[in-house]
C-alpha positions in Angstrom: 40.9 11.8 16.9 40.6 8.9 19.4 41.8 5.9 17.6 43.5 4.8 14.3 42.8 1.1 13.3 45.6 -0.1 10.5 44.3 -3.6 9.9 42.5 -2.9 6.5 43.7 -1.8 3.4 43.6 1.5 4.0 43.4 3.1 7.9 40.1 3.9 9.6 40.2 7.2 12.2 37.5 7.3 14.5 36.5 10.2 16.9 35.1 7.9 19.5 35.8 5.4 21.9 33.5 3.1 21.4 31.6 1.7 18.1 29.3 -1.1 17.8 30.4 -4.0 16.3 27.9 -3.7 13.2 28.9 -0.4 12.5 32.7 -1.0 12.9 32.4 -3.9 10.5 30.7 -1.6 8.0 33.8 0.8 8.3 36.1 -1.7 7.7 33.7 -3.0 4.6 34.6 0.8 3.6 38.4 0.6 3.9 39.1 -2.2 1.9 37.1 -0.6 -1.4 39.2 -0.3 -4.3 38.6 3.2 -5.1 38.6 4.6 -1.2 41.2 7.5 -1.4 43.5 7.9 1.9 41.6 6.8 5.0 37.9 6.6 6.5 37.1 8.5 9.2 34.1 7.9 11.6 32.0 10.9 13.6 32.0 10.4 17.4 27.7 9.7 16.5 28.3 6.9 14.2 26.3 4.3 14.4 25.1 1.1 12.0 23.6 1.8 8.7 22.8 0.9 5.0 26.2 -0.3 3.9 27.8 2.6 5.7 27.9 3.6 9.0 25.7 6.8 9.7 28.2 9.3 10.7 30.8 8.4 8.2 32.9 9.9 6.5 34.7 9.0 3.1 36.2 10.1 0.0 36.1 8.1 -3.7 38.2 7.9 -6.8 36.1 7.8 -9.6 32.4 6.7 -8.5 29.8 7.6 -6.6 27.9 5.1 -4.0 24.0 5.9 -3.7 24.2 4.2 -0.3 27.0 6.2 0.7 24.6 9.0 0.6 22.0 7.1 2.0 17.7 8.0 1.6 17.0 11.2 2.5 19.4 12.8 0.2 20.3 15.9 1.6 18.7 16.2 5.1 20.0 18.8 7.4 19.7 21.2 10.0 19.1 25.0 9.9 18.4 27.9 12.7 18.0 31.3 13.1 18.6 34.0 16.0 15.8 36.0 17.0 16.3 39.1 18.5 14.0 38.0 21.7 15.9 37.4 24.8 13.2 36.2 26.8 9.6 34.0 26.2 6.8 33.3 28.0 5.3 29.7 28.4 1.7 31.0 27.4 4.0 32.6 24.2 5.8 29.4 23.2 2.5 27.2 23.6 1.0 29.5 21.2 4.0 29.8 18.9 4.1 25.7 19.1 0.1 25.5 18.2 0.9 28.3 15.0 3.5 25.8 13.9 1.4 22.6 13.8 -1.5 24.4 11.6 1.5 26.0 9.3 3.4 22.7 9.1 2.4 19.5 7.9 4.0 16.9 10.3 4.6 13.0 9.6 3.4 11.6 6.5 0.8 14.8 6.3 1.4 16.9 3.0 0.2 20.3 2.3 -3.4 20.2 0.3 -2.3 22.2 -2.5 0.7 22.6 -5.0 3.8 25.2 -3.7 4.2 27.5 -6.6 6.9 26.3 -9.2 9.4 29.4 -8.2 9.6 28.2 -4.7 10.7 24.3 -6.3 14.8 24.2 -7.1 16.4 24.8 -10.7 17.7 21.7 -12.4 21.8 22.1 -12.1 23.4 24.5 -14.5 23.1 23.5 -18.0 20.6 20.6 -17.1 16.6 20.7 -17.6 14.0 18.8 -15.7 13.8 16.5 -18.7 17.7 15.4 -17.8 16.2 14.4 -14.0 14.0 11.7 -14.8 13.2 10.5 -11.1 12.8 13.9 -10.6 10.7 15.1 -13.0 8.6 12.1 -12.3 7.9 12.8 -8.9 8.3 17.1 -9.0 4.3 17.6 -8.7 4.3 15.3 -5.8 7.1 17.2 -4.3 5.2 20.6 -5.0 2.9 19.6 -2.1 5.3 18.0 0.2 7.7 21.5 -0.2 7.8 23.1 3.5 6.9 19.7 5.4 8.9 18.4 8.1 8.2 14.5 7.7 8.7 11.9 10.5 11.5 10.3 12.4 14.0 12.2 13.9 13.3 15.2 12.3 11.6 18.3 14.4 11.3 21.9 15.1 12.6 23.6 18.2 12.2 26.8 19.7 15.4 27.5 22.3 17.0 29.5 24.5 21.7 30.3 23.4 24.1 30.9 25.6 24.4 34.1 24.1 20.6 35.2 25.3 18.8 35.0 22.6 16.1 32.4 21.5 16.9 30.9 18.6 14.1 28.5 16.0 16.1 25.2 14.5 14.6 22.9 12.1 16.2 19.3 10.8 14.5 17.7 8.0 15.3 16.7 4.3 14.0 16.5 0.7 10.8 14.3 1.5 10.1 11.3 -1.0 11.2 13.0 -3.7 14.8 11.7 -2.2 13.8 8.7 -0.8 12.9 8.2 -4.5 16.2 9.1 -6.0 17.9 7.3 -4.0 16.2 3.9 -4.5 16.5 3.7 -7.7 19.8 4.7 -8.3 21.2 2.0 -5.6 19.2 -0.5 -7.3 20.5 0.5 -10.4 23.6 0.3 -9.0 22.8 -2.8 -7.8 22.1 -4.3 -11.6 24.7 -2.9 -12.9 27.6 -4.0 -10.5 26.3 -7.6 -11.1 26.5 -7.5 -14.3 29.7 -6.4 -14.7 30.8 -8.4 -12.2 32.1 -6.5 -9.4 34.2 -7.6 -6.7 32.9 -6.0 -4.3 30.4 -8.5 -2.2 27.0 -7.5 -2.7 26.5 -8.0 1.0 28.0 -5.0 1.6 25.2 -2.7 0.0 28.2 -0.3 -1.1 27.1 -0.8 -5.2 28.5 2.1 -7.3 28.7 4.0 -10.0 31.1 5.3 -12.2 31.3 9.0 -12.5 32.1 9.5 -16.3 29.0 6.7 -16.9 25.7 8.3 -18.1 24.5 6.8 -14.8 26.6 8.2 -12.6 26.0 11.7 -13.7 22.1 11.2 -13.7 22.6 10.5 -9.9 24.7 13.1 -9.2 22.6 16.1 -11.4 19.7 14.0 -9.4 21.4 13.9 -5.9 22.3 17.9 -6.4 18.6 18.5 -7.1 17.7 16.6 -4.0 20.2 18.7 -2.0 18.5 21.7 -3.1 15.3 20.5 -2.7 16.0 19.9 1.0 17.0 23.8 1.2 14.2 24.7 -0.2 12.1 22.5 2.4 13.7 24.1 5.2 13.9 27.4 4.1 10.1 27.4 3.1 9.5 26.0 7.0 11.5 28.8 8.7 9.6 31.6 6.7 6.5 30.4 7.9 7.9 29.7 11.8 9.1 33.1 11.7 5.5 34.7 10.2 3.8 33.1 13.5 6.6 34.1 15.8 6.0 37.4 14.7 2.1 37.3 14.8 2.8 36.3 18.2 5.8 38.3 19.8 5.9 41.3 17.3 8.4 42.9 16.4 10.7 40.3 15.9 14.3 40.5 14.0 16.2 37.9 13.0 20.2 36.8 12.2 21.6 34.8 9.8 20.3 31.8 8.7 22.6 29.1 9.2 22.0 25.8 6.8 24.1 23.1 6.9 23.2 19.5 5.3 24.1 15.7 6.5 23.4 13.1 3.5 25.5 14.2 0.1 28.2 13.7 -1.8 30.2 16.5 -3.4 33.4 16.7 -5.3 36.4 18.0 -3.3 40.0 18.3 -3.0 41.7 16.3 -0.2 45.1 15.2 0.0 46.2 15.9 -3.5 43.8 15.2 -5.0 39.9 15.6 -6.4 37.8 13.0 -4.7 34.1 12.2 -4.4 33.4 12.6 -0.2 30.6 11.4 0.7 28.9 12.4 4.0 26.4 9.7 5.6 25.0 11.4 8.8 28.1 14.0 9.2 28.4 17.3 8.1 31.2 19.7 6.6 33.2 21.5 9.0 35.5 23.8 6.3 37.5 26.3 8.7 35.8 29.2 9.6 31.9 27.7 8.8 29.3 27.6 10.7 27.1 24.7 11.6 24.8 22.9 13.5 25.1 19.8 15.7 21.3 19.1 17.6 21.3 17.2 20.5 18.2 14.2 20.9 15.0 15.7 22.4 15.5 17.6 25.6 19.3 17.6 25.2 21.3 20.6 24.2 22.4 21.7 20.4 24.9 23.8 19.4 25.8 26.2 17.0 29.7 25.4 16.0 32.4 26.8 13.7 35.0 24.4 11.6 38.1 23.6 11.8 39.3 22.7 8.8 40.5 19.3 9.9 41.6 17.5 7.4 41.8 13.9 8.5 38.1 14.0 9.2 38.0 15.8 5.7 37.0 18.6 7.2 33.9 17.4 8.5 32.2 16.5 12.2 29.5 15.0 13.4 25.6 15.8 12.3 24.0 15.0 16.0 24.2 12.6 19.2 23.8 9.5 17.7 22.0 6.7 18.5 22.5 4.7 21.1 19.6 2.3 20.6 17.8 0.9 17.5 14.4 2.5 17.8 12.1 -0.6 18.3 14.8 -1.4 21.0 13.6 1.7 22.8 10.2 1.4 23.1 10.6 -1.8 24.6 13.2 -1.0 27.1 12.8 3.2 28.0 10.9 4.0 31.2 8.1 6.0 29.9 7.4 8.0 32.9 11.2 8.9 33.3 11.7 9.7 29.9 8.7 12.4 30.3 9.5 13.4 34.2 13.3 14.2 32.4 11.2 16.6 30.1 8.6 18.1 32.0 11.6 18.8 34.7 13.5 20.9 32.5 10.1 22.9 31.5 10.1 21.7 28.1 7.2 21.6 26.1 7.0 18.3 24.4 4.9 16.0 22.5 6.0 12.7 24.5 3.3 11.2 25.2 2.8 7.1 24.6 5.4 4.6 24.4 5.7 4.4 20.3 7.1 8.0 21.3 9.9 6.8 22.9 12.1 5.8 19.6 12.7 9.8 19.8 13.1 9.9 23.8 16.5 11.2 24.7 17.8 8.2 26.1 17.6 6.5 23.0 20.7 8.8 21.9 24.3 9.2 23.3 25.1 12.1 25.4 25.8 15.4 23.1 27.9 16.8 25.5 30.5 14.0 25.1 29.5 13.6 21.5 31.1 17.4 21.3 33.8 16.7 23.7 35.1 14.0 21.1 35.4 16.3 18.1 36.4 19.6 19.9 39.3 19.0 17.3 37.1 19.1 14.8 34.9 22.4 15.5 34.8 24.8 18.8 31.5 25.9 20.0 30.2 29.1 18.9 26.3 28.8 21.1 24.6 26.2 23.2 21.2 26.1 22.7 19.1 24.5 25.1 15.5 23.4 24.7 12.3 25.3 25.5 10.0 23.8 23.0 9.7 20.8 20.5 7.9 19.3 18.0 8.6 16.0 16.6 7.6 14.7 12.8 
């Protein structure tokens, strides 16, 4: 931890030197809450949000907040080893050109309906009838099951510190939690307004309480959403690994690591069973595995937790932004930002200046971004870029 501020109700711990003021303000937004349990603690990538800073980190008494969680309801990272040590240019081109006909990119869904076993279950004891945003939007989410969608979400082929190439994909669960979570903040919304909350709508931190029919629907929807997101993922890396195999057979692979970075769960902290909610920051238990991705050209790495428990045993999800994305097309040097690329003999899709939103220097430097939570987790593989594709 770098800093402690004290000046709130209840103390903020950040893992960074330096916050922006919009984001800062937002964690002190969180600190004075009335149900916030202990302290808040900010990722060394935080940067401003909805209501909460992205790369926070805090735990509830009581309710859930849908902003907390933020849209893409369980969007995270996964990657697998392969047992190839070594890849040609010619290979990875054609690897790269398997994965844009496989995977629908951007907005683009698939043309046809995934089977219903490869969609979620509802959560135990629940049917889809008790998901009603959900059920309303499951055939939609049927086609859009094993897309990567836009942003900062991408696939990666790289080469680890420990020799082998390894495939990482970050993406989420689609519209289906864009969706859920719209309506459940705006419900939140209504129903904070109307029973008068003090908590300044300004703030975009509505909740819900957890033993209100409410409140569970978001949660049984949220968990669905999670799950979803898996799914997604999981559905992309079968087919990533069909084409690596077409093209490099034979090919094994190692575990498949899966972490996710927009959720809240219930946990134990401190005494006590809490709601933590994870904005952009992902669980770091002692002993698990997961995945922090650098910005486009920049090193990722696989890590292992700590267990900290004043970040409740979480750490960062990425670099972070340093720069809003409109902000970046209008200041980056194209040219620089794709001489940085084509230096490192990465193959990337950087090429016109609406690209640049997703240009590494629009994002802090992962290597101090690590550096800064090396309390947090201790690096297990650095993987560094050979190929990219960006949603």
């Amino acid at each position: 931890m770098k800093k402690e501020i004290k000046s709130e109700k209840l103390p903020i711990k950040l893992w960074l030197d330096d916050i922006e003021e919009g984001a800062l303000e937002q964690a002190r937004n969180l600190a004075n809450l009335p149900f916030i349990h202990q302290h808040v603690a900010i990722m060394p990538d935080a940067h401003l949000g909805y209501g909460m800073p992205i790369g926070g980190v805090m735990a509830t008494h009581d309710v859930v907040i849908p902003n907390a969680v933020g849209v893409d309801i369980g969007c995270g990272m996964c990657a697998q080893q392969t047992s190839l040590t070594d890849i040609s240019t010619d290979k990875l081109k054609a690897i790269m050109a398997g994965v844009r006909h496989k995977v629908p990119l951007g907005f683009k869904h698939h043309d046809k309906k995934q089977k219903n076993e490869l969609m979620p279950k509802p959560p135990a004891g629940l049917v889809l009838s008790d998901l009603p945003i959900v059920q309303q939007e499951y055939n939609n989410a049927r086609t859009q099951l094993g897309t990567l969608g836009g942003g900062n979400h991408f696939i990666e082929v790289q080469k680890g510190s420990d020799g082998h190439v390894w495939i990482m994909i970050h993406s989420g669960s689609r519209n289906l939690g864009f969706k859920v979570a719209n309506f459940y903040n705006r419900l939140a919304c209504q129903l904070n307004a109307q029973w008068g909350s003090k908590i300044p709508a300004k703030w975009q931190l509505a909740f819900l309480p957890l033993d209100s029919a409410e409140g569970r629907r978001y949660l049984a929807e949220m968990e669905y959403c999670v799950e979803f997101a898996l799914a997604n993922r999981t559905f992309m890396m079968e087919r990533i690994k069909e084409i690596v195999q077409l093209v490099m057979a034979p090919v094994t692979f190692g575990t498949f690591i899966n972490i996710a970075h927009n959720y809240a769960a219930m946990e134990h902290h401190y005494h006590k069973n809490v709601i933590v909610h994870r904005k952009g920051a992902t669980r770091a238990v002692a002993g698990e595995y997961g995945i922090i991705p650098g910005s486009q050209g920049a090193p990722s790495y696989i890590v292992r937790g700590r267990g900290n428990e004043e970040s409740f045993h979480s750490c960062s999800h990425g670099a972070g932004r340093k720069m809003g994305r409109k902000q970046a097309q209008r200041q980056l040097d194209l040219d620089q930002e794709i001489k940085n690329l084509d230096n490192q003999g990465i193959i990337h899709a950087l090429r016109s200046r609406r690209d640049l939103d997703e240009a590494a220097g629009a994002y802090k430097n992962i290597d101090r971004v690590i550096d800064d939570q090396l309390d947090l987790v201790e690096v297990v593989v650095a993987l560094h870029p050979l190929a990219v594709i960006k949603g």
